[in-house]
C-alpha positions as CSV (number, residue, x, y, z in Angstrom):
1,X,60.9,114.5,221.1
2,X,63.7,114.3,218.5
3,X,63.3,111.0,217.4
4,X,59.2,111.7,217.2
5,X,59.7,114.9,215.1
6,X,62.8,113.7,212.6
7,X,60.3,110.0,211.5
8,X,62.1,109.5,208.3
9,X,64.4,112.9,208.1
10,X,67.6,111.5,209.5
11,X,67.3,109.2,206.4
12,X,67.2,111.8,204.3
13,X,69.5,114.7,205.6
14,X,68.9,118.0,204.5
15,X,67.0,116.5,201.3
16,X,65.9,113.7,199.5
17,X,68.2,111.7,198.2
18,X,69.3,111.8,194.7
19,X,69.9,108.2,192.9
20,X,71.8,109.1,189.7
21,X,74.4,110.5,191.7
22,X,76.3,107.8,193.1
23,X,78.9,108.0,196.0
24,X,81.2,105.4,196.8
25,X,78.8,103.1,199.9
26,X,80.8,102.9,202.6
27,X,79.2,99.5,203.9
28,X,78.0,99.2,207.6
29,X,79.6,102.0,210.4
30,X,80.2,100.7,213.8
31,X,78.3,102.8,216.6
32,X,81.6,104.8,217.4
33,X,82.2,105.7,213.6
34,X,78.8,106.6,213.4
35,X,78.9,108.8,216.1
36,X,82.7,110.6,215.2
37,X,80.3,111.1,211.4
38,X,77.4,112.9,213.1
39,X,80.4,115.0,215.0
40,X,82.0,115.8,211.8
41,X,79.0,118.0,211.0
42,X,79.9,120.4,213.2
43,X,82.4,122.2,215.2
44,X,83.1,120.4,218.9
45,X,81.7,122.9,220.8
46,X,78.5,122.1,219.4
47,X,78.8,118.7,218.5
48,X,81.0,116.7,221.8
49,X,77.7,117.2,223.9
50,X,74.8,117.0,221.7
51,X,72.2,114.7,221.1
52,X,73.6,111.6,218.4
53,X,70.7,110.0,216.2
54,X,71.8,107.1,213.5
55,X,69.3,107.0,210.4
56,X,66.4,105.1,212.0
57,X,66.3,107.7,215.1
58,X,67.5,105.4,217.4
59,X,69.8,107.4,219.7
60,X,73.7,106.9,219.8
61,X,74.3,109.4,222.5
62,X,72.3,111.4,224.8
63,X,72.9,115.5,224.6
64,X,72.2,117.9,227.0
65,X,73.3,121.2,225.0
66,X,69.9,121.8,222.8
67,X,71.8,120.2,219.5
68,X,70.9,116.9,217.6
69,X,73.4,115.5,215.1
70,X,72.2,113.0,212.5
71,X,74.6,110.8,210.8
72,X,73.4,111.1,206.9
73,X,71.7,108.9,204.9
74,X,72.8,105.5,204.7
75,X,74.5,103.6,202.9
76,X,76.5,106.6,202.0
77,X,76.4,108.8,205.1
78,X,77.5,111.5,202.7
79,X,75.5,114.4,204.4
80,X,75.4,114.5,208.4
81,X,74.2,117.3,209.7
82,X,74.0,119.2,213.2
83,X,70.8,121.2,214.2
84,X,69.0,123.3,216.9
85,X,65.3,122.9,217.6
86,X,64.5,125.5,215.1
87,X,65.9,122.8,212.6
88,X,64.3,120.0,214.4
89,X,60.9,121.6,213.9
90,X,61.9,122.8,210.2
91,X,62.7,119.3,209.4
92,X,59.7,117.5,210.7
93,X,57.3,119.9,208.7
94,X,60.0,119.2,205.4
95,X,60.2,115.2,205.6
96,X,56.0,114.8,206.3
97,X,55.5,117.8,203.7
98,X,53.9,119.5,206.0
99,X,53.5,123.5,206.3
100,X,56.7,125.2,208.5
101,X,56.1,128.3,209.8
102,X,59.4,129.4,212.6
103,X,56.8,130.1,216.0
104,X,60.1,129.7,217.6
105,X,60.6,133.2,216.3
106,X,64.5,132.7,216.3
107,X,67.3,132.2,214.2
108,X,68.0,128.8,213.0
109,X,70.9,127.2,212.8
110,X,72.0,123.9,211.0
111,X,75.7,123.0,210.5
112,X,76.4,120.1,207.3
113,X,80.4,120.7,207.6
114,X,80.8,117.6,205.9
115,X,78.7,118.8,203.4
116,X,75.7,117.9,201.1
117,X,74.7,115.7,198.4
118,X,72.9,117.2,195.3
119,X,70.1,119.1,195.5
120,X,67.6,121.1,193.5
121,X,68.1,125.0,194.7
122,X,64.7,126.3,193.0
123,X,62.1,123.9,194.4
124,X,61.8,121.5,197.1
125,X,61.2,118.4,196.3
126,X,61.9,118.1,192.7
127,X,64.3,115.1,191.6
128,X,64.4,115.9,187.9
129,X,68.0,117.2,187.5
130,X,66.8,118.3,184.0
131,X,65.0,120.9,185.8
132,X,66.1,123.6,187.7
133,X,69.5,125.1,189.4
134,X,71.3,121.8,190.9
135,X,74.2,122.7,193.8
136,X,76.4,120.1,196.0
137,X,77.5,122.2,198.8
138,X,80.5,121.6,200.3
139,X,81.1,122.2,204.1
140,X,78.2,124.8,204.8
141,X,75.9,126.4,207.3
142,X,72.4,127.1,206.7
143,X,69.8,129.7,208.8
144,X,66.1,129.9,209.2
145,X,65.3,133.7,209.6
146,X,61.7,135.1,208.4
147,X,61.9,135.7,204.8
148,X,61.2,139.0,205.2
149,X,65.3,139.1,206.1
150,X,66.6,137.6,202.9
151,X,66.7,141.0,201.0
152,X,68.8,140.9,198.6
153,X,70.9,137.8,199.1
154,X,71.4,135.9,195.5
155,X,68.8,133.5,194.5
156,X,72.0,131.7,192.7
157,X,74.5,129.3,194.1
158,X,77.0,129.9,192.2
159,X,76.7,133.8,192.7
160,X,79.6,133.4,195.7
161,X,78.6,133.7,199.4
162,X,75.4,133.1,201.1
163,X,72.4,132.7,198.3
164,X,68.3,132.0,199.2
165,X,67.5,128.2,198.5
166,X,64.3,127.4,197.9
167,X,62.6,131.1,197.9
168,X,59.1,130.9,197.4
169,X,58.5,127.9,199.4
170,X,57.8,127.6,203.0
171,X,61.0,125.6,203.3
172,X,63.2,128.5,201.9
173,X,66.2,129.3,203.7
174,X,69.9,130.6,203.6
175,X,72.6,128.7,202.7
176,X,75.9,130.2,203.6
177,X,79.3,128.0,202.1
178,X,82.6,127.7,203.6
179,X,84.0,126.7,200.2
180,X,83.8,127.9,196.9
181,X,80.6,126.2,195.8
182,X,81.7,124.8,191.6
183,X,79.1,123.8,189.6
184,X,78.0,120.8,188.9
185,X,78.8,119.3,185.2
186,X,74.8,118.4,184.1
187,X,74.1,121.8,186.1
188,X,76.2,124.2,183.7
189,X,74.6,125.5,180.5
C-alpha cells in the first residue's frame, strides 16, 4: 500500500525540490547506506523496524511497526524522512495534488531529523524564491492535527519554536524544530 500511495513522493520528500539551491550530489548509495539514510530520519525506536523505501518505492526493508522511512530525493538524499500512515495518506493527496482531508482523525507524525531542503512556508507548491517566506529546517518534526488546533501557533519560521506551514491550504501543518531555524540569505529583507 505504501509504495501505491507515495507514486512520485519519495522523490520528492517533504516538498518539491528546489534547483537553485544546490547541495553537494553525493553520487550512487549502496542499499545498506541507503537504508542507515532513511534511519537517520528518525530516532531507532521508530526507525530499526519500519518499513525502508529508496526513491522509486522499491522497498529496502520490510517493517512491521506502522512507520515507512524514505531515503530523500536523489541525487542528493538531503531530506529523508520517517512517517506514520497519517503521513502516508497526507503525502499521496500532496505529490498527485489531490484534496487531504485526516479521516484517520489522529495525530500525525512525520520525523525529517536529518532535516529539509528549502521550501516555501506560505504556499504549497510555489518554486519562486522571490515570493514568499522561504525556511530550510534543520532536524525537525512535523504533525497533522485538524486546523482547528493550530491557535495561535506563529505563521513565521523564524518566530522560534513550532510555527503553521502552509495555513490556508489543505496541506497546512505544524512544523516543530529541534534547532534554531536561521534564515536563509535571499529570504531576509
Amino acid at each position: 500500500m505504501a509504495a501505491l500511495l507515495l507514486s512520485g513522493a519519495v522523490s520528492a520528500g517533504h516538498h518539491e525540490e528546489n534547483d537553485s539551491i544546490a547541495a553537494p550530489v553525493m553520487g550512487s548509495l549502496s542499499t545498506a547506506q541507503k537504508i542507515d539514510l532513511a534511519k537517520a530520519a528518525a530516532p531507532a525506536n521508530v526507525s530499526d523496524e519500519a518499513r525502508i523505501l529508496d526513491a522509486d518505492n522499491t522497498v529496502l526493508q520490510e517493517g512491521d511497526n506502522g512507520w515507512t522511512c524514505m531515503v530523500g530525493t536523489p541525487p542528493n538524499y538531503e531530506n529523508p524522512m520517517c512517517v506514520d500512515a497519517v503521513w502516508l495518506g497526507w503525502l499521496d493527496a500532496f505529490m498527485n495534488k489531490k484534496p487531504y482531508k485526516n479521516d484517520a482523525k489522529s495525530i500525525g507524525f512525520s520525523y525529517m531529523l536529518v532535516g529539509d531542503i528549502p521550501v516555501d512556508n506560505d504556499e504549497p507548491f510555489n518554486t519562486d524564491e522571490d515570493k514568499n517566506t522561504w525556511v530550510q529546517e534543520g532536524p525537525h518534526l512535523m504533525l497533522l492535527v485538524p486546523q482547528g488546533l493550530f491557535g495561535d501557533l506563529p505563521r513565521d519560521p523564524y518566530a522560534g519554536g513550532p510555527y503553521v506551514m502552509w495555513e490556508g491550504s489543505e496541506y497546512a501543518h505544524i512544523m516543530v524544530p529541534l534547532e534554531k531555524t536561521t534564515p536563509l540569505i535571499y529570504a531576509q529583507p
